[in-house]
N, C-alpha and C positions, 0 to 999 in steps of 0.2 A: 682511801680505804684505811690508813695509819690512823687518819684521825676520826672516824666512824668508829674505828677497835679501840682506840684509848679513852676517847670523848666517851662512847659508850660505857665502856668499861664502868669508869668515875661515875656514871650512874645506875650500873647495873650493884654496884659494891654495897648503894645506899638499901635494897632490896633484902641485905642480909638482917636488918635490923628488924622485921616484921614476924620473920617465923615465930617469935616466942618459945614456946615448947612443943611446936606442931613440930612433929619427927618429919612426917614426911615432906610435908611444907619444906622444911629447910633442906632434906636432901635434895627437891626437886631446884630449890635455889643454888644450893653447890654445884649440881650437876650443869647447871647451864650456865656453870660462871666462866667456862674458858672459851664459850662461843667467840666472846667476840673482842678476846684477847688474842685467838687465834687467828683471826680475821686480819687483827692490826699485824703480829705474826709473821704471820706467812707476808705480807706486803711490804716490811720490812726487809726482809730476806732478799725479795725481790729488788726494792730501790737501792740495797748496794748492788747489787750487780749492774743497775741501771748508772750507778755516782763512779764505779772506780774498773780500769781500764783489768780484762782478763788477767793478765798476769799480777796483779796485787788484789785478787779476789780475796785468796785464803788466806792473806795477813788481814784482810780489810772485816773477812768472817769473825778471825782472831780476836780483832781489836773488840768488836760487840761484844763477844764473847767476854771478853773481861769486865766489857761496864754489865755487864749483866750478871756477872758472880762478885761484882761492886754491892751489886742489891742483894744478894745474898750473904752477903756476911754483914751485911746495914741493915737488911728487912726486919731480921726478928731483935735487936738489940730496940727499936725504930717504934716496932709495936709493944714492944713490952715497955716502954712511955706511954704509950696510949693506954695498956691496961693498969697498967701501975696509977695513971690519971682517970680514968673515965671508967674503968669496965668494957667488956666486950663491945658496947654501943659506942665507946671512943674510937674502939681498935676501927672500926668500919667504917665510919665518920671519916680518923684520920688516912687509912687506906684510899677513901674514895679522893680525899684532898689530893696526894699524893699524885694519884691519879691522873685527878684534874690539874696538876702542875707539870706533867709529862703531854698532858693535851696540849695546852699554851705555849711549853718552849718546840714540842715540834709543830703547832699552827706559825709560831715566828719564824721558825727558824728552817726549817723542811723545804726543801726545794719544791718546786711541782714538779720538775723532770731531773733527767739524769742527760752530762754528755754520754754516756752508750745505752740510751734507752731507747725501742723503735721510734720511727717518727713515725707512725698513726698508729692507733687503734688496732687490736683485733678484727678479722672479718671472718672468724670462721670457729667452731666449737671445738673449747679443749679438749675436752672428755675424751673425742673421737682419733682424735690427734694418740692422746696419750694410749688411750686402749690398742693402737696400732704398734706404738715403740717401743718394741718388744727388749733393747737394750735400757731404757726407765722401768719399765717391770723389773728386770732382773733386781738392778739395782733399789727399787722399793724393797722387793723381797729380803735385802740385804739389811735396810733401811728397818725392816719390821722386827726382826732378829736382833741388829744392833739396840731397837731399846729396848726388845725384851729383858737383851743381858744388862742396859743400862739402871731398868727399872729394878733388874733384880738386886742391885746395889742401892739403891734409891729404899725401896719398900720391904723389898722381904729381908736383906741382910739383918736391917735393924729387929726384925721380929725374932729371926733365927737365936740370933746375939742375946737376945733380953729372953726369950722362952727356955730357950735349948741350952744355952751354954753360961745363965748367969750372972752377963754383964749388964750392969744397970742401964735405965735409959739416961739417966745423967751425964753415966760415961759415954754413951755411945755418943748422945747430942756434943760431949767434948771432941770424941774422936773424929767424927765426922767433920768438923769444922777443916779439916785440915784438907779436903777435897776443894773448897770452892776458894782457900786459902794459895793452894798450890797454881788454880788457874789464874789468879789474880797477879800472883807475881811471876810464873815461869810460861804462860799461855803464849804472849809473843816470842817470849826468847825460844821455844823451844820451835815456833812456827817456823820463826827464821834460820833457826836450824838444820831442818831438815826441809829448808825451802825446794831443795833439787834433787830428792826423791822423788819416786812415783808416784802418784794418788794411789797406784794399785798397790804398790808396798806398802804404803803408809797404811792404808786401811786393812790390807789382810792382817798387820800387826799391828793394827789399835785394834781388832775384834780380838784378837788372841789373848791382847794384853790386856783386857775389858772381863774376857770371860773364864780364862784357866786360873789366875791366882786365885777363884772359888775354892779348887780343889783343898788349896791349903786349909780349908777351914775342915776339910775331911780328918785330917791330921793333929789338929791342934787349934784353940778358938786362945790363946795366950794374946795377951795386949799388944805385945811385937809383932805376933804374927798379924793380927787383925792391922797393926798400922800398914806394915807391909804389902797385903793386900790394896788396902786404899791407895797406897803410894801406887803401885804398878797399876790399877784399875785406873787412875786419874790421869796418868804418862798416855794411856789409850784414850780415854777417852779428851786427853785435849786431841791428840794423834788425828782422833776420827769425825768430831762436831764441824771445824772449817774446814777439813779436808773434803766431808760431806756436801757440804754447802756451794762449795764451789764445783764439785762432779756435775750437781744438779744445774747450775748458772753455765756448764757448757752443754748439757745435754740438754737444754730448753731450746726450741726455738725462741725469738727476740718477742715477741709479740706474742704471745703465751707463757711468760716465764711465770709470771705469778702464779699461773695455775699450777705448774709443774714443783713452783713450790710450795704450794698448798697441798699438790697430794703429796709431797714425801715429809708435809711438817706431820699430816693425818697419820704417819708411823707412830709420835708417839702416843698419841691417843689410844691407837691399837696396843703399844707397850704397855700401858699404864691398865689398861685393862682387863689384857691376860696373862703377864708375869707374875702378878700375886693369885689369878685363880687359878696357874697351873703349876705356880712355883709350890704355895699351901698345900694345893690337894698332892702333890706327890711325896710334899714333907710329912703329910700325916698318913699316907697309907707306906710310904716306903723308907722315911728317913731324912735326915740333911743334907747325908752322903748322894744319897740318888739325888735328890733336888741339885746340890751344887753341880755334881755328873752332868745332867739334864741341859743346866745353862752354859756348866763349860763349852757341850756337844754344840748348841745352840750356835754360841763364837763360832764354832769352827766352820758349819754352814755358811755363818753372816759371810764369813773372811771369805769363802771359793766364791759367792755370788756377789761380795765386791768389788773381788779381782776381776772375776770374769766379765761383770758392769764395764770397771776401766778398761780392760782390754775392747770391749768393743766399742768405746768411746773414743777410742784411739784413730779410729777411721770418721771421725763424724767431722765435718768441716766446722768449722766458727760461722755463725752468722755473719753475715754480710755487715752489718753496723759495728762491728770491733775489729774489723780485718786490720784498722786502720788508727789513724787520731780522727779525735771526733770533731766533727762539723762542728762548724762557727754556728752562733748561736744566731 
């Protein structure tokens, strides 16, 4: 499935070179370019849980977690060679190569199995499964909330910032750097940190700390202020990403994990596309003030329904396949 979502990928990327100036064309191509990113995704998420034993989940989350805000502070330095060389028709070209070089080291290099992966197959529909576990609901719901507040830092902060209060896109593009900068070098340390915390604390305060320093833009949009924010918003959100990851890798049965992490990666999909059409529409009929109000409020939900998640997670036994050391091969 990794390499169906990458391999595809690498040739879904070559597709953007066709729209030309058809508007809709190309939005129809944007919109279906994270099918099957998501696909590789969610099956990712899954093969660690299958490669590294329960208790070194959420450092093992951690760890991705950095090589992947690796490609964020590399991506756009990466493409702007491509444009600066080629024009747009590079950037897509080299994107797709790229791609196709994330295909090849994980077709060499990717295990087919994991020692704590089940030993067979699925025999039975997740859907049904999951529509039953009324404590994965909870914590989806948690899950849908968490990126609204993500995404509102992601998408609409920068619009607030450059509409409302002034500050160029220049600066914000500098400012922002400092979120995928922070995870790059403090993501592990700070995992290991708070290694013997609860999942339920940790998360009730990465949503806190994800979605109240909003408020301060109520107050004051000053360059210090705005760092500040980032800084506290990024303390939660390393707090809550492997924290996340690994809630879901116990609350999966062994033989249905992927699916269960497929519906909680489907969270951000649902972020990404109603934090800017509820975050906007309340900033133009009511203000900043309310809109940042709105997301803080939002945090504060996420946090009672991912405490209450962990707490009911608390009685869920471990699968049978990690009780233990894993079978010889």
């Amino acid at each position: 499935m990794i390499l169906v979502g990458w391999g595809g990928s690498a040739l879904y990327y070559l597709l953007f070179l066709t729209p030309g100036h058809a508007v809709y064309l190309g939005l129809g191509v944007m919109a279906g370019a994270g099918i099957l990113g998501a696909l590789g995704g969610s099956s990712t998420q899954a093969m660690i849980a299958d490669l590294v034993h329960p208790q070194r989940r959420e450092a093992a989350y951690a760890s991705v977690r950095v090589a992947q805000n690796l490609g964020v502070v590399c991506g756009p330095p990466i493409g702007s060679l491509f444009l600066i060389a080629g024009g747009w028709n590079a950037l897509f070209v080299g994107v797709s190569c790229l791609s196709l070089l994330g295909f090849l080291i994980a077709y060499r290099y990717l295990p087919r199995t994991g020692a704590y992966a089940p030993e067979a197959p699925p025999e039975r529909g997740s859907f049904a499964v999951i529509r039953r576990d009324t404590v994965f609901l909870v914590f989806l719901v948690s899950g849908v909330l968490a990126q609204l507040t993500y995404v509102a830092f992601e998408i609409v902060l920068p619009v607030s910032l450059v509409d409302s209060h002034g500050i160029s896109a220049s600066t914000w593009g500098f400012l922002v750097i400092l979120n995928p900068a922070m995870v790059t070098f403090f993501q592990l340390r700070l995992t290991r940190r708070v290694s013997g915390i609860s999942p339920a604390a940790k998360l009730g305060s990465a949503m806190l700390l994800m979605g109240m320093p909003f408020l301060l833009l109520s107050a004051s949009s000053a360059i210090p202020v705005v760092l500040l924010v980032i800084f506290v918003f990024v303390i939660g959100e390393m707090l809550w990403v492997p924290t996340s990851q690994s809630v879901v890798a116990k609350l999966a049965p062994a033989d249905i994990r992927g699916a269960y992490m497929g519906a909680f990666g489907s969270t951000g999909a649902i972020g990404f596309a109603l934090a800017p059409f509820l975050g906007l529409q309340v900033r133009d009929g009511f203000g900043d003030s309310a809109m940042w109000g709105m997301f803080a409020a939002i945090s504060v939900v996420g946090a009672v329904a991912g405490v209450v998640a962990c707490r009911g997670a608390r009685g869920r036994p471990l699968p049978e396949e990690i009780g233990g050391e894993p079978a010889a091969a």
